[in-house]
C-alpha positions as CSV (number, residue, x, y, z in Angstrom):
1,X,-25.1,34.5,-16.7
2,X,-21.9,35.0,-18.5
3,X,-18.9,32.5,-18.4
4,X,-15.6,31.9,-18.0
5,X,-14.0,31.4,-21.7
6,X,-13.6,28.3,-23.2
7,X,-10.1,26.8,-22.1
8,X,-8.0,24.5,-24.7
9,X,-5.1,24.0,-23.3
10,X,-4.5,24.8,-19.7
11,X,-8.1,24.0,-18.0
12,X,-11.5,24.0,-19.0
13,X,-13.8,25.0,-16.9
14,X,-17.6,25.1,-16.7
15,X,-20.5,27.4,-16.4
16,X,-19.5,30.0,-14.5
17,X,-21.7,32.6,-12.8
18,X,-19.9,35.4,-13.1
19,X,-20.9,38.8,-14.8
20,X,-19.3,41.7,-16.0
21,X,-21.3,44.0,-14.3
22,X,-21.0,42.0,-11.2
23,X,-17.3,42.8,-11.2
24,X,-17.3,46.5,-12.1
25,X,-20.2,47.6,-9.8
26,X,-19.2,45.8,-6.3
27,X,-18.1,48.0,-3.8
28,X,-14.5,48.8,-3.2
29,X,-11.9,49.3,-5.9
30,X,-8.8,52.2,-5.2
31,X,-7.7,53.4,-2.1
32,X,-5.1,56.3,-1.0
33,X,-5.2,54.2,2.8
34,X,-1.3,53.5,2.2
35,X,-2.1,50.0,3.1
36,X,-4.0,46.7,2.2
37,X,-4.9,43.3,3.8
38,X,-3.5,40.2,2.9
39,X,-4.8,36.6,3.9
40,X,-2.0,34.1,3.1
41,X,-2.1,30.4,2.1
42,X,1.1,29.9,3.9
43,X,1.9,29.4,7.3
44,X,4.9,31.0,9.1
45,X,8.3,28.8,8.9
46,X,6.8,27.4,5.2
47,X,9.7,28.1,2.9
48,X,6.9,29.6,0.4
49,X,6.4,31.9,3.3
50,X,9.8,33.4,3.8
51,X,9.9,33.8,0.1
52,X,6.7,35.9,0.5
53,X,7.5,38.0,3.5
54,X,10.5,39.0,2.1
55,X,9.1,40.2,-0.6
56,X,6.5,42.1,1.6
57,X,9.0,43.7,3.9
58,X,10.7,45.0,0.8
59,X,7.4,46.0,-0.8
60,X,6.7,48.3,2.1
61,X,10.3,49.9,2.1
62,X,9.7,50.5,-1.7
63,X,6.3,51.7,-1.7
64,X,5.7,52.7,1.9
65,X,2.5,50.9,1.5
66,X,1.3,48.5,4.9
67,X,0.5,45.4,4.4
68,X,-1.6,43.7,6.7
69,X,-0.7,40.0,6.2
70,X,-2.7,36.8,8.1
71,X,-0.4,34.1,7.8
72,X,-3.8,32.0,7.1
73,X,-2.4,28.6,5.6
74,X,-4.6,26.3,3.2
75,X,-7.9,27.6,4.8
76,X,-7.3,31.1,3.9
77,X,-10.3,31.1,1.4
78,X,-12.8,28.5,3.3
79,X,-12.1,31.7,6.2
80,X,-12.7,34.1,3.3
81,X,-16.0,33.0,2.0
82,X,-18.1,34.3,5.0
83,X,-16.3,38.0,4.3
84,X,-17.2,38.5,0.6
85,X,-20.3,40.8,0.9
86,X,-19.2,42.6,4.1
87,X,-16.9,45.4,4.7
88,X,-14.6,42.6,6.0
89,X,-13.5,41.1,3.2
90,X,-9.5,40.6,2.4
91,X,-8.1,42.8,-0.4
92,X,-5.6,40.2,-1.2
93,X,-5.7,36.3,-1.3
94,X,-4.2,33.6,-3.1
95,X,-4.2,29.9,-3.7
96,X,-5.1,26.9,-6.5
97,X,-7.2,27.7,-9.5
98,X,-9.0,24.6,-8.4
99,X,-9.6,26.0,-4.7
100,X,-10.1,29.7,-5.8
101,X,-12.4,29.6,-8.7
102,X,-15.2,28.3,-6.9
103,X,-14.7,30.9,-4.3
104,X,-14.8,33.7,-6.0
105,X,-15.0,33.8,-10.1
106,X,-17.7,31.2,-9.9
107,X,-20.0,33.7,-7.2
108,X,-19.2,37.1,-9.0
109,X,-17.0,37.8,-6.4
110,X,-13.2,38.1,-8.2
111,X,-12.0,41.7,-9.2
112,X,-10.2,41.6,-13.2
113,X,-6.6,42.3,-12.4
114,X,-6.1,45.1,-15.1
115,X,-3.7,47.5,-13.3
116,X,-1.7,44.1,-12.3
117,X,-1.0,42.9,-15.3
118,X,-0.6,46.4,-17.1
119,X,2.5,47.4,-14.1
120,X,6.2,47.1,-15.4
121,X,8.0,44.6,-13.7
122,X,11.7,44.1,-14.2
123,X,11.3,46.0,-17.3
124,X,8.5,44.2,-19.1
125,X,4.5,43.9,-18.4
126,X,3.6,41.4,-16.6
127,X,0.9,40.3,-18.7
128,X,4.5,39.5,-20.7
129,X,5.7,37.2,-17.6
130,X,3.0,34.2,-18.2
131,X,3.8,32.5,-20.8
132,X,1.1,32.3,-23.6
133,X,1.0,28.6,-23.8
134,X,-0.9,28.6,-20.5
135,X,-3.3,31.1,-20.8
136,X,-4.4,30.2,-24.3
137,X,-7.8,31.3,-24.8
138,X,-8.1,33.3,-21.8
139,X,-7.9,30.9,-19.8
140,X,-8.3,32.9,-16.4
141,X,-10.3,35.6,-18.3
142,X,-14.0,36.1,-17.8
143,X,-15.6,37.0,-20.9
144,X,-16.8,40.7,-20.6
145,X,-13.7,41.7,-18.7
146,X,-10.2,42.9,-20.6
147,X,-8.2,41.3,-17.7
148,X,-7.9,37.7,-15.8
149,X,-9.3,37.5,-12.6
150,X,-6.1,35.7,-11.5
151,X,-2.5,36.7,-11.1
152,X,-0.5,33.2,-10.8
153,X,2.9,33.0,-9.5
154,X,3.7,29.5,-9.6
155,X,2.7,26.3,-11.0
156,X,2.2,23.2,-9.4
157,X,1.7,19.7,-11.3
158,X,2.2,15.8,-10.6
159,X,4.7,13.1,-11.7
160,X,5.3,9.1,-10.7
161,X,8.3,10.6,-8.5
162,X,11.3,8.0,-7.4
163,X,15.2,7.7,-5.9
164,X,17.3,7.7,-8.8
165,X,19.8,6.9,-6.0
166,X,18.4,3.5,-6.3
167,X,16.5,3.2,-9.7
168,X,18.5,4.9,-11.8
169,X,17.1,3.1,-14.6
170,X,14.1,4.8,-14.4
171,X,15.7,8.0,-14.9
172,X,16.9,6.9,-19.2
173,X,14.4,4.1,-19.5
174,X,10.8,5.4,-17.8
175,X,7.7,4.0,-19.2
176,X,6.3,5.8,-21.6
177,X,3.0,4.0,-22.2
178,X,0.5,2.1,-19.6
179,X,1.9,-1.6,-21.0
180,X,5.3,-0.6,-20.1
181,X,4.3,0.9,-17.0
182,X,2.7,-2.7,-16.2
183,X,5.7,-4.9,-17.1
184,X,8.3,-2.1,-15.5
185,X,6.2,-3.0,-12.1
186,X,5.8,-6.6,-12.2
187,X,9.8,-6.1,-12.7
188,X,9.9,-4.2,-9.6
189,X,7.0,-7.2,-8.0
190,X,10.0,-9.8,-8.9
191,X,12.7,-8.0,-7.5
192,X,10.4,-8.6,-4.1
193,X,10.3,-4.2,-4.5
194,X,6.7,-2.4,-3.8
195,X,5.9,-0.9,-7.0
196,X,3.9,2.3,-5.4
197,X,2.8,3.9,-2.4
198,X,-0.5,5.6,-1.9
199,X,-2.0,7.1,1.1
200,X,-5.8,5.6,0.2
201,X,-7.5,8.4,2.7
202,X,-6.7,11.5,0.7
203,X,-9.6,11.4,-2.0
204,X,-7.8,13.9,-4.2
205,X,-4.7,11.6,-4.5
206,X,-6.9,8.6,-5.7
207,X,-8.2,10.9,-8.1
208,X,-5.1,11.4,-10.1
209,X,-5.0,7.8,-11.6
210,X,-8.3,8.4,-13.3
211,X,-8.1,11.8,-14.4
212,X,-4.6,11.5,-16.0
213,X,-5.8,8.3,-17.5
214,X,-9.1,9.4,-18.9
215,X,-7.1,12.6,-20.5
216,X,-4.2,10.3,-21.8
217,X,-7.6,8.7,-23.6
218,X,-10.1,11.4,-24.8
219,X,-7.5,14.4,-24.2
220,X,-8.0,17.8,-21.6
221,X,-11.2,18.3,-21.0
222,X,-12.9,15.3,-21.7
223,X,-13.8,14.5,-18.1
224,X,-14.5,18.2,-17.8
225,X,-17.3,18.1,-20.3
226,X,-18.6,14.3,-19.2
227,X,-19.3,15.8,-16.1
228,X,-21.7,18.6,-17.8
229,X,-23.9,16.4,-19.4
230,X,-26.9,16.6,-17.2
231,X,-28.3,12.9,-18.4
232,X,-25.4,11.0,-17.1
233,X,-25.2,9.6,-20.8
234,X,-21.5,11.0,-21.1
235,X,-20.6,8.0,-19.1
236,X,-21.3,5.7,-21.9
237,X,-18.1,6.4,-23.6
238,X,-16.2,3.3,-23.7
239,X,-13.0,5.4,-22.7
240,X,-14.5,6.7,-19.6
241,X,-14.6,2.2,-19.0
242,X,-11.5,1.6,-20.2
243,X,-9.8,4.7,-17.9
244,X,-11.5,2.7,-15.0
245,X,-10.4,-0.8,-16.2
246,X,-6.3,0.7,-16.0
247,X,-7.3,1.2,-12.3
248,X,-8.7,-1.7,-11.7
249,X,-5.5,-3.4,-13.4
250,X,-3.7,-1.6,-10.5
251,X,-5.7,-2.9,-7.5
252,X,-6.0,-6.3,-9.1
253,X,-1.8,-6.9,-9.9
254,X,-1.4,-5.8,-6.1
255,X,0.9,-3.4,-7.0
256,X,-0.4,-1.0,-4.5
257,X,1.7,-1.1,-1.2
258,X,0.1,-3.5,1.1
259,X,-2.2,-1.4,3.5
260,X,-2.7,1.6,1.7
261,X,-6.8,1.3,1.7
262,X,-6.6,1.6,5.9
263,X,-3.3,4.0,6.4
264,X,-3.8,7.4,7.2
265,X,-1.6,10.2,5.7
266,X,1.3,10.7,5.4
267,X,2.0,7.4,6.4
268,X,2.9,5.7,3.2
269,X,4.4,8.8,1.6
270,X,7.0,8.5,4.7
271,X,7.2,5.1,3.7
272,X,8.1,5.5,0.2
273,X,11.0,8.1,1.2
274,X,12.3,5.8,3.7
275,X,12.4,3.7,0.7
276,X,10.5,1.0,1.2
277,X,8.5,1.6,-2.1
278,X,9.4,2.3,-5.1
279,X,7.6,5.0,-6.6
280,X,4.8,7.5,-5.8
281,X,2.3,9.5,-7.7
282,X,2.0,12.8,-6.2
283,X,2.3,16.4,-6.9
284,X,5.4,19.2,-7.2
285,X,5.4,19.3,-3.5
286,X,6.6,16.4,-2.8
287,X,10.1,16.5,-2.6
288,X,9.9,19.7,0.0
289,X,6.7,17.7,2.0
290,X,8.9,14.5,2.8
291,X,12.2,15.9,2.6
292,X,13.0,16.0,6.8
293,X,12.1,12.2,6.4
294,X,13.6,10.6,3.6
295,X,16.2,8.4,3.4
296,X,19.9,9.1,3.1
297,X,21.1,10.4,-0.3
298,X,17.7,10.3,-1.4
299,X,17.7,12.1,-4.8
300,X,13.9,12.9,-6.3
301,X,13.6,12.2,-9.6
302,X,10.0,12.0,-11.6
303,X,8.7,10.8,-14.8
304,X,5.3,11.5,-16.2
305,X,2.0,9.5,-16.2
306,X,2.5,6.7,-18.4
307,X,-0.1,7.0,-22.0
308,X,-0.3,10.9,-21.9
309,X,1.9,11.6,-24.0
310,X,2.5,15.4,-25.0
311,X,-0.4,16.4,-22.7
312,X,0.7,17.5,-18.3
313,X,-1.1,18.5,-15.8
314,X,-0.1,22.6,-14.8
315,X,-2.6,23.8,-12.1
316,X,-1.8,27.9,-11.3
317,X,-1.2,28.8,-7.9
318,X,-1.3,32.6,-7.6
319,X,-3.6,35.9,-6.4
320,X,-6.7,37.3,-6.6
321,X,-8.8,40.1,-5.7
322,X,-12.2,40.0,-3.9
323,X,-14.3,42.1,-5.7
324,X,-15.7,44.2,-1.9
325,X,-11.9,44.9,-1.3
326,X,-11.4,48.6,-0.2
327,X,-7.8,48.8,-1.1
328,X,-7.6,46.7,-5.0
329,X,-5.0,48.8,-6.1
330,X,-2.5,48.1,-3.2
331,X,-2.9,44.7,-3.4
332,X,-3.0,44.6,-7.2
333,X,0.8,46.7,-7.0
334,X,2.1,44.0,-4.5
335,X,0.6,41.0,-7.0
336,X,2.9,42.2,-9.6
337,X,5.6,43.3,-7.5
338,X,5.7,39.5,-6.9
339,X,6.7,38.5,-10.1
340,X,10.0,40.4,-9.4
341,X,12.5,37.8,-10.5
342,X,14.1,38.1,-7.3
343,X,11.3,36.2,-5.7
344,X,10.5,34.0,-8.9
345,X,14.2,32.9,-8.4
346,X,13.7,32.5,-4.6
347,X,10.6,30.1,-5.0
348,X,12.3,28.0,-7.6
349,X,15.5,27.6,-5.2
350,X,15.0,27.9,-1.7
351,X,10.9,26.4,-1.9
352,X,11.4,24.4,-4.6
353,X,8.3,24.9,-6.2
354,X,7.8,26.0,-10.3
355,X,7.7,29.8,-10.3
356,X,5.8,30.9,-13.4
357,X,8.5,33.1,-15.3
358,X,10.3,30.9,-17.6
359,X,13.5,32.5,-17.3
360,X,13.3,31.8,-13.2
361,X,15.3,29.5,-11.3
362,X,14.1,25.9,-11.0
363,X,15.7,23.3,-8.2
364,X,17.1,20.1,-9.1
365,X,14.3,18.5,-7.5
366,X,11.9,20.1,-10.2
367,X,13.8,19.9,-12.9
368,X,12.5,16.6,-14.8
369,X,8.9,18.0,-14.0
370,X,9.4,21.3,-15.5
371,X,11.3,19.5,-18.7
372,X,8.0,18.0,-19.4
373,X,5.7,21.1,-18.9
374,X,8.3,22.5,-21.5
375,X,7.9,19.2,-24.0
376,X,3.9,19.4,-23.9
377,X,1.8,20.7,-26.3
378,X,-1.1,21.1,-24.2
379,X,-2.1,21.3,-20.6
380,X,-5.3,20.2,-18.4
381,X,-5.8,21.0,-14.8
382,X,-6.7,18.8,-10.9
383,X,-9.7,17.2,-12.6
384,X,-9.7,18.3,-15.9
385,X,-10.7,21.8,-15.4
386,X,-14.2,20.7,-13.2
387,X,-15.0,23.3,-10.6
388,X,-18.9,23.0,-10.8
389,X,-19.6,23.7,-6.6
390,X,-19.3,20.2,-4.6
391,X,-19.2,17.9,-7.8
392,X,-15.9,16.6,-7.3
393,X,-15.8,16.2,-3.1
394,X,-19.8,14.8,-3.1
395,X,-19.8,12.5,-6.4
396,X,-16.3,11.9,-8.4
397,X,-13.8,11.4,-5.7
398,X,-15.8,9.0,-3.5
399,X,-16.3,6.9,-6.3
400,X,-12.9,7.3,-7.1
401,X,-11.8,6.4,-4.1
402,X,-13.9,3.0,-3.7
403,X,-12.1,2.1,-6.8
404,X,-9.2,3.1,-5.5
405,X,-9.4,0.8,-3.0
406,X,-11.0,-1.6,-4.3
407,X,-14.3,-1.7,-2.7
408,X,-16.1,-1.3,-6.4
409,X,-15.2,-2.9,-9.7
410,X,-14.8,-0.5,-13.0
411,X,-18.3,-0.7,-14.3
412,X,-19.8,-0.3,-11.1
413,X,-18.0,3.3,-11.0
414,X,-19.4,4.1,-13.8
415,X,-22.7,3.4,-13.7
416,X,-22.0,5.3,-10.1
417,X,-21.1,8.3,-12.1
418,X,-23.8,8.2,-14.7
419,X,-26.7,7.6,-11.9
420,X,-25.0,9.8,-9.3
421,X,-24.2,12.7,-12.1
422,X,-28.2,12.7,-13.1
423,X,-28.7,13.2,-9.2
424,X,-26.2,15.8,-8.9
425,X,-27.9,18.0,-11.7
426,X,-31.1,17.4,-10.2
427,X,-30.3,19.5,-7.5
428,X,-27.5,21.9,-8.7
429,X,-29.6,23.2,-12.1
């Protein structure tokens, strides 16, 4: 089985089971049908989904291709899964690396996007629109194939976000390392202020502390490659301890906002932009998700996790091909027709998310995030890059989580991990 190319800067990812041959002989490919289906992550009235039917309607006036959209929303590829080795399958869907690489590069099922990146768009290739720095060693290539798998066309990331309405402090003098971070909170604790909300029922949220602790530690991938080791050993890395210990310093100074381990979401995240907490360590959509709650003159601001220094977080949001699609050449035209700096402009002002062209519009609210992607000099992904199938829902996040919120100490998680990983390989070799 062939694999995904080894990723240093933006994600690495594991074993992947996807061959060239599995790619170039699947059914489907070009199509003179004028038209092609689309299954959306967005649902109608999103601002992300304006952006996108705007640029459809003005796809089909250009090209006179159809498109065939499904306003699907986050479940687009848990819908498209069933599809993949019938006649039924989507030619068009997009979403997170994180979500979509399981789906469909991992299972042979993702088409390499060469007319896409080959089409001129606004004068240049495409292949010219993503900046090198996060695609370094073909990071979305699979070996074997001349062309990624993946067209993104934004980025997402996280940040300890804040109202420098009323911390403007934190905007000149954030913490830069975890120490800081500690005495900048008991500050806060003094002040009779909640340091930070969390919603404790969303396991991917409780996640973040670790991950962007253990890379500010060993660097990106380190997690990534813990998790391969099929013995559990990995785990024996004092750093993978001392990641857990910073967590443990969290639920142990109570700096947590008091309920968070029975709240349901969004609860606390309303909370913190009614202002009743101080800070909150989420990701870029943030300031669009609470915006029709928070607080009067609230103004988002962000700073990044304390102790990782020149390393951020930069996950791709963006399309792919299923491999059975019956129209691929449609839907690979309307992929790069995307990346029309109309719409890259469009995303960056009116949803206020990162677009991926560099020379794109960004919104005030993602300005201080997009300064750091800028100042880093390398990049990791939602949980370091690991997408082996069900190893992050089943094993990492629940023990995450019970550290989280305090139902385990930190070398109980991870001699968690190192049993539970041995377990997991068990069954998944």
């Amino acid at each position: 089985m062939a694999k995904i190319r080894k990723v240093s800067a933006v994600a690495l990812i594991g074993a992947v089971a996807l061959t060239a041959a599995g790619c170039s002989s699947a059914s489907g490919g070009s199509s003179d049908s004028g038209e092609f289906t689309y299954w959306a992550m967005w649902k109608e009235g999103e601002a992300q989904q304006k952006v996108v039917a705007q640029a459809i309607a003005d796809f089909e006036k250009e090209t006179g291709i159809e498109v065939n959209v499904q306003w699907q929303g986050r479940d687009n590829l848990k819908k498209t899964v069933p599809t993949l080795n019938t006649n039924k399958v989507p030619d068009l869907v997009d979403g997170s690396f994180a979500k979509t690489a399981p789906v469909l590069a991992e299972t042979g099922q993702a088409k390499p996007l060469t007319e896409a990146y080959a089409a001129d768009v606004d004068g240049e290739t495409v292949s010219a629109l993503i900046p090198e720095a996060y695609l370094e060693d073909d990071v979305l290539t699979v070996e074997g194939e001349d062309a990624p798998w993946m067209l993104p066309y934004s980025l997402t990331s996280d940040a300890i976000w804040f109202n420098k309405a009323t911390h403007p402090e934190l905007v000149e003098n954030a913490p830069e390392n975890w120490d800081d971070f500690l005495s900048t909170m008991d500050e806060m604790k003094a002040a009779g202020e909640t340091p930070i909300a969390i919603d404790g029922d969303v396991a991917g949220y409780n996640a973040y502390w670790y991950t962007s602790a253990m890379v500010g530690l060993a660097g990106p991938g380190s997690l990534r490659e813990m998790a391969a080791d099929k013995t559990g050993k990995a785990w024996e890395d004092p750093k993978a301890l001392e990641a857990a210990q910073m967590i443990e310093e969290l639920v142990e100074g109570d700096y947590f906002i008091d309920g968070y381990n029975a709240s349901k979401w969004p609860a606390q995240q309303q909370v913190w932009a009614d202002d009743k907490a101080v800070m909150l360590f989420n990701g870029t959509w943030i300031p669009t998700e609470t915006g029709p709650y928070a607080a009067d003159g609230f103004e988002y601001s962000s700073f990044p996790f304390p102790s990782l220094g020149d390393t951020a977080r930069a996950d791709f949001v963006g399309f792919a091909v299923p491999a059975r699609a019956k129209n691929a050449e449609n839907a690979q035209k309307f992929a790069a027709f995307f990346l029309n700096k109309k719409y890259q402009d469009a995303l960056g002002s009116d949803a206020k998310i990162i677009p991926i062209r560099t020379d794109a519009t960004v919104s005030e609210e993602m300005s201080t995030v997009k300064e750091a992607l800028d100042a880093a000099d390398s990049y990791y992904m939602q949980n370091d890059g690991i997408s082996s199938p069900g190893y992050t829902e089943k094993l990492l996040w629940p023990a995450l989580s019970d550290l989280v919120l305090g139902k385990t100490d930190a070398k109980t998680f991870v001699e968690t991990m190192k049993t539970g990983q041995v377990d997991y390989w068990k069954q998944n070799s």
